[in-house]
FIRO-340346 format. One line per 8 residues: their letters; for each residue y, x, z of C-alpha. Coordinates in steps of 0.5 Angstrom, whole numbers. Each point is the difference from the previous one (the first is absolute). Layout:
# FIRO-340346
A) Y/X/Z; ...
//
This chain:
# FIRO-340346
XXXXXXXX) 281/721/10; 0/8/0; 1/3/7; 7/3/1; -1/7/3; 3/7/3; -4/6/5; 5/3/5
XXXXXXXX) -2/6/4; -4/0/6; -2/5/5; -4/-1/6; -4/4/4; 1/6/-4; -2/-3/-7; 4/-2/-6
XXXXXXXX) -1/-8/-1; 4/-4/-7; 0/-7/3; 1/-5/-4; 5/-6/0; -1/-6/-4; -1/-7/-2; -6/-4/-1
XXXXXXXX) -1/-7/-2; -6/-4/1; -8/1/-3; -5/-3/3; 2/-5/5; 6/-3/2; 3/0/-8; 3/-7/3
XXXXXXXX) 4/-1/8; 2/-6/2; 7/1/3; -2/-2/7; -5/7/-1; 6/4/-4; 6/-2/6; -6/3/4
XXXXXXXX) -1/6/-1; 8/1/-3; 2/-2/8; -7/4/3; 5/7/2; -3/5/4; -7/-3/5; -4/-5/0
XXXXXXXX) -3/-2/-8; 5/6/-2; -4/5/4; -6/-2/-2; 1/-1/-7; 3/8/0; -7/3/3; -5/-3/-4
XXXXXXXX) 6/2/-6; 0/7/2; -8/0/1; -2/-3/-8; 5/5/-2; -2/6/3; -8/-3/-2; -3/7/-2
XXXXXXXX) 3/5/6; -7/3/3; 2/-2/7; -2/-5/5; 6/2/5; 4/-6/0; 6/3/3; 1/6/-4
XXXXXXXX) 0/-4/-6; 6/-4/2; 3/5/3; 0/4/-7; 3/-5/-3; 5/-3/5; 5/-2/-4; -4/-4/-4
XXXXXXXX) 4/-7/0; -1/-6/-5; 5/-5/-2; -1/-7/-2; 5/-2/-6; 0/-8/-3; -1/-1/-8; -1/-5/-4
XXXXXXXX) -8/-1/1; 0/1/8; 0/7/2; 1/8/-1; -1/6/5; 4/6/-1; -3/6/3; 3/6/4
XXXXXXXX) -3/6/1; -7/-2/-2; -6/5/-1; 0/3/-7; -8/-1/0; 2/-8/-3; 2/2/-5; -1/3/-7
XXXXXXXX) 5/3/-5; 6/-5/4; -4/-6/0; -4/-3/5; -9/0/-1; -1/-7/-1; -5/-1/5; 4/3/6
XXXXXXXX) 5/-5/-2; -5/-6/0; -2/3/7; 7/0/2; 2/-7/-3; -7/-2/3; 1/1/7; 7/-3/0
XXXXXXXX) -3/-6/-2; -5/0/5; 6/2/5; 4/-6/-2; -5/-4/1; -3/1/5; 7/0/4; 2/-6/-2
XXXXXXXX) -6/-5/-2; -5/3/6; 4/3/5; 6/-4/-2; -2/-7/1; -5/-5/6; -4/-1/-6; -6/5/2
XXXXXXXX) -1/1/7; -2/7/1; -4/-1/6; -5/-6/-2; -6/4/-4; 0/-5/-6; 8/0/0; -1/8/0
XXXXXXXX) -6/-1/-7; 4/-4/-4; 7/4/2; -5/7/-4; -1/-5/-5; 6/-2/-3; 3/8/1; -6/1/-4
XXXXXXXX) 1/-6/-5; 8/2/-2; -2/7/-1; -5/-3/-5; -6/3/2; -4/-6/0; 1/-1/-7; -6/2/-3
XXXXXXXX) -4/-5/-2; -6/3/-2; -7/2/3; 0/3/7; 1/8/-1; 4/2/5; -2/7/5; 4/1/5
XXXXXXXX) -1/8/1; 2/3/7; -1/8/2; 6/5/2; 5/3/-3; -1/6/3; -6/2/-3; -3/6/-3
XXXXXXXX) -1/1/-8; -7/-1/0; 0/-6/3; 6/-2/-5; -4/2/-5; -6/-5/2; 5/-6/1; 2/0/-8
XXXXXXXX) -7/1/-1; -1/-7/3; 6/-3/-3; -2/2/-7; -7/-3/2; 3/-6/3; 5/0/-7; -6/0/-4
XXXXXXXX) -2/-6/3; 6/-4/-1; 2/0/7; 8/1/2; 2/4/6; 5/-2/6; 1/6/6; 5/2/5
XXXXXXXX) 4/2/-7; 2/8/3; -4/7/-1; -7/2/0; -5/-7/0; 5/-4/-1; 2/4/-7; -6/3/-3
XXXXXXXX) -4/-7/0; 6/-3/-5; -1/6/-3; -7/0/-2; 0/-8/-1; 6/2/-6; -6/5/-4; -4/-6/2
XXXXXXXX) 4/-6/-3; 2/5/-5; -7/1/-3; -2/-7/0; 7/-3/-3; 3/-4/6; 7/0/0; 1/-4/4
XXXXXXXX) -2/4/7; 3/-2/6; 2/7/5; 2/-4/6; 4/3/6; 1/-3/6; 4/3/6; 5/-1/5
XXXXXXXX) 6/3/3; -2/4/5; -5/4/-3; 3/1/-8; 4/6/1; -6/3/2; -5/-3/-5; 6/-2/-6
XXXXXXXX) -3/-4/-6; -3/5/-5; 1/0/-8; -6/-5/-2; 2/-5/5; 2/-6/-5; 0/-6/5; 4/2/6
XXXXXXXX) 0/-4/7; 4/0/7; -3/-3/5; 4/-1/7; -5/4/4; -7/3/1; -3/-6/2; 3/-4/-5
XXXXXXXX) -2/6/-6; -7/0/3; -1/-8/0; 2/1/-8; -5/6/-1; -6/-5/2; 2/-7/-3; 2/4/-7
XXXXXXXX) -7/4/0; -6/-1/-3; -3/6/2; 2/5/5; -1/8/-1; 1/5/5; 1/7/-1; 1/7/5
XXXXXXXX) 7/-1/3; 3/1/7; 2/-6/6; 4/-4/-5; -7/-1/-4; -4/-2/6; 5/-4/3; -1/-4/-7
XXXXXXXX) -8/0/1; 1/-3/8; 5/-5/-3; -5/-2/-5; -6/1/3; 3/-4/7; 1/-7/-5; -7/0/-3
XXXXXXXX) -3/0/7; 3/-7/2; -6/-4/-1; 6/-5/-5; -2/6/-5; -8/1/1; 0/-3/-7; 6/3/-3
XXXXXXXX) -3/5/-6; 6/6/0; -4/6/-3; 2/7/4; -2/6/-2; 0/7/4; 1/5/-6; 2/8/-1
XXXXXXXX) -4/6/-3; -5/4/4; 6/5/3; 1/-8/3; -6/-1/4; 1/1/6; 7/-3/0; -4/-6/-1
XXXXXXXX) -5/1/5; 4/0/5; 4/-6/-2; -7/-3/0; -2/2/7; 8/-1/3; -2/-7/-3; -6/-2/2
XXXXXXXX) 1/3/9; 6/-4/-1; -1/-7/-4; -8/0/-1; -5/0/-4; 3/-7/-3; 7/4/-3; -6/5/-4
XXXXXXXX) -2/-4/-3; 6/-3/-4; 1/7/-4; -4/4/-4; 1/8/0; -1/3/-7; 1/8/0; 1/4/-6
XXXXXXXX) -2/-6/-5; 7/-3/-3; -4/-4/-5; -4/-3/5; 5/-1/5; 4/-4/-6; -6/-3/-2; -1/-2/7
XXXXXXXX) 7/-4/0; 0/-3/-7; -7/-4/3; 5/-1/6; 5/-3/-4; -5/-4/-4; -3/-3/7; 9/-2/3
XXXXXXXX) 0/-4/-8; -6/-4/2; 2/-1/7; 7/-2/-1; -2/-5/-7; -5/-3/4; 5/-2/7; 5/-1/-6
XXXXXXXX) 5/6/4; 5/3/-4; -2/7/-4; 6/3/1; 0/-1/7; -4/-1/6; 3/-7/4; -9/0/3
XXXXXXXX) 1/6/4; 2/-1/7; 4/5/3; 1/0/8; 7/0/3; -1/6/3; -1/4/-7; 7/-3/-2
XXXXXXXX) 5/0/5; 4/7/-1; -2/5/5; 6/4/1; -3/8/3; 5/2/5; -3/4/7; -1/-6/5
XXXXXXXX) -4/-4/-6; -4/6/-3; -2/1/8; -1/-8/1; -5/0/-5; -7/-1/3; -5/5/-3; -7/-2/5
XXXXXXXX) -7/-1/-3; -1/-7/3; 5/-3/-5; -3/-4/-5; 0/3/-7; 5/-4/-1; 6/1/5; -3/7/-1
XXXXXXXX) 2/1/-7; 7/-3/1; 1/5/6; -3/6/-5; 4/-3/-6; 7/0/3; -2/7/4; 0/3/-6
XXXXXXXX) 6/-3/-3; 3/3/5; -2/7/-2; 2/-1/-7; 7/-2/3; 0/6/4; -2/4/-6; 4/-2/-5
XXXXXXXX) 5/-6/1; 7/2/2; 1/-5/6; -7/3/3; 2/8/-1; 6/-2/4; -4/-3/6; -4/6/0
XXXXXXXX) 5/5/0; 4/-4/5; -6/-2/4; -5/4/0; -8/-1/-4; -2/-8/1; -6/0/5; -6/-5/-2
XXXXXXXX) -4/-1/6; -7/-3/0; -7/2/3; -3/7/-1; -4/-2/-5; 5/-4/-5; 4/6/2; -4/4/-3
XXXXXXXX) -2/-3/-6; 7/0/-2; 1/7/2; -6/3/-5; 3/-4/-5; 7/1/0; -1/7/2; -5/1/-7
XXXXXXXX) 6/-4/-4; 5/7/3; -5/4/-2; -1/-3/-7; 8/0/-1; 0/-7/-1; 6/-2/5; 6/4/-4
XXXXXXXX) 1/2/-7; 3/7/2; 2/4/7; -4/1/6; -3/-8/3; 3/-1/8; -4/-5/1; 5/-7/2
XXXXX) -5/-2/5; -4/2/6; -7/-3/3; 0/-2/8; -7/-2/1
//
């Protein structure tokens, strides 16, 4: 169905935007609504899934604004509405004051569209099959798995029935051109390879992968590579889908989008990145030191160029004062080498399909792999949580990694997330207290993350927190 579509004139702040209005029809995902979900969302009004929808709408739409600042996006485009109309196969949007960068010559870029219809999928779904039901009790741990499972199951990503050949990469999105460089390098390595990629689905490590892996995909004739993207409400205005994204998923929370990493992935690769890649490794690193997953076989390599070293020097010392030895041992640091730190996880992915063929587990996601509670249950980073959290030495590494973990959750919120940048202009910094050692580790590390640039894309970085010892 071609797209109806006309420019009006906006200026805001001084510059000159022609905002688009249009209708758009389905591609992707949600060809077909039942008449409960389209009755939904005609009678949703203003709030609840409405606003929702709107936010993560306007964030897919504005995908490619150099900016990670939340609210000066949404203030740029203010009046952006979006309209839910019924046809005779479901549903058509009708836009408002859209941002002109989706489209091209009247028409929508087809892949924005995807994302766009994408993430009302997941939105209506999650609302109604997840949220809207007593069929998953979101406290119980199990509950929680199988309820990441079906949010991952409607949005196809478990479809792929060949061999295991997913990495998951993680890293920043505020990263220098160097480092960039290095994650398309090993992208295109990991493409040679047959494997796909899965990220965060933003800028930076989370772009220049998917980007290698298509040179890759393309020179060994694979036309059926997966660029898989996962995010979640709070953190894609910051971080909204790049272009290469062609598997797009919501997930409700960063628990829940952090449990769908680690059950999809067949290895793990980390590039350079700030407080939201650390909170990944924390993440990760916690749930294999539960002795239920000592067998576990979960490659995870450390990776960047030689600029990068000491990045993950750090890292490594942070890890060993704080988790142990036993947590050094479960990643390999390659530097400057991005054959060999593909190479080193094709080995990995070759050890999961072994691993998961002779336990009879399923290829496409990790059901094995235990998953304490205390890494599933939403951490919401207020003050009076953030300055809860217990940050002393003789925590077992465990508890000490869920500790970290939500600590530097709170950071990323802080930085980059709209509920958070409030709290701290109404309330100050969040305090994290702990002993002079904790607290100094975390210091040097956070304060090598300001200095290498790694919080914000662009501006002066006020740090959102503040260490009492």
């Amino acid at each position: 169905m071609s797209e109806h579509t006309s420019a009006s004139v906006t200026q805001v702040d001084g510059e000159v935007d022609a905002l688009v209005d249009a209708r758009v029809s389905p591609l992707g995902s949600l060809e077909n609504l039942s008449q409960r979900e389209v009755q939904q969302l005609l009678t949703s009004g203003s709030g609840g899934v409405y606003d929702l929808f709107r936010r993560c709408a306007l964030a897919v739409l504005a995908s490619g604004l150099e900016s990670d600042d939340v609210r000066s996006i949404f203030a740029r485009f203010e009046d952006f509405e979006i309209r839910f109309g019924r046809q005779a196969w479901g549903i058509k949007l009708e836009l408002k004051n859209a941002p002109p960068s989706a489209f091209v010559d009247g028409q929508m870029i087809r892949g924005i569209k995807e994302h766009l219809f994408a993430a009302l999928r997941d939105i209506v779904y999650i609302h109604d099959a997840i949220l809207g039901t007593h069929r998953f009790d979101l406290k119980d741990p199990t509950s929680i798995t199988n309820a990441v499972y079906h949010i991952l199951r409607n949005a196809r990503i478990l479809d792929y029935k060949g061999r295991p050949n997913l990495v998951v990469c993680w890293g920043g999105h505020s990263i220098s051109s160097t480092e960039y460089d290095y994650t398309k390098k090993v992208g295109y390595e990991l493409g040679l390879r047959g494997l796909s990629v899965c990220t965060g689905c933003g800028p930076g490590a989370m772009k220049g992968p998917m980007k290698g892996a298509t040179i890759g995909h393309a020179k060994q004739r694979i036309r059926d590579g997966r660029y898989i993207g996962m995010t979640e409400p709070g953190i894609i205005a910051a971080e909204p889908p790049n272009a290469i994204v062609n598997q797009l998923v919501i997930m409700p929370d960063i628990e829940k989008r952090l449990e769908a990493f680690v059950r999809c992935a067949h290895a793990i690769v980390v590039f350079p990145g700030g407080a939201g890649t650390a909170e990944e490794i924390l993440y990760l690193l916690g749930i294999l030191l539960d002795p239920a997953n000592a067998e576990q076989p979960l490659p995870i390599v450390f990776t960047g160029p030689p600029t990068s070293a000491e990045y993950f020097g750090q890292i490594d010392r942070f890890i060993g004062a704080t988790l142990g030895e036993a947590a050094q041992k479960r990643y390999k640091i390659v530097i400057g080498d991005p054959a060999q730190a593909a190479r080193e996880a094709a080995r990995g992915v070759e050890t999961v399909r072994e691993f998961r063929r002779a336990k009879s587990d399923a290829y496409s996601f990790n059901w094995l792999l235990k998953i304490p509670g205390d890494f599933q249950q939403p951490f919401e980073p207020n003050h009076e949580a953030m300055a809860r959290l217990q940050l002393h030495r003789d925590l077992d590494p465990h508890l000490m990694a869920v500790n970290l973990r939500r600590a530097f959750s709170g950071i990323v919120a802080g930085n980059v997330k709209e509920h958070g940048i409030q709290a701290i202009e109404q309330h100050g910094p969040f305090e994290l207290r702990g002993d002079k050692a904790i607290m100094g580790l975390l210091d040097d590390l956070l304060s090598a993350f300001v200095a290498q640039r790694r919080m914000k894309l662009a501006g002066e970085y006020r740090p959102c927190y503040r260490l009492v010892a």
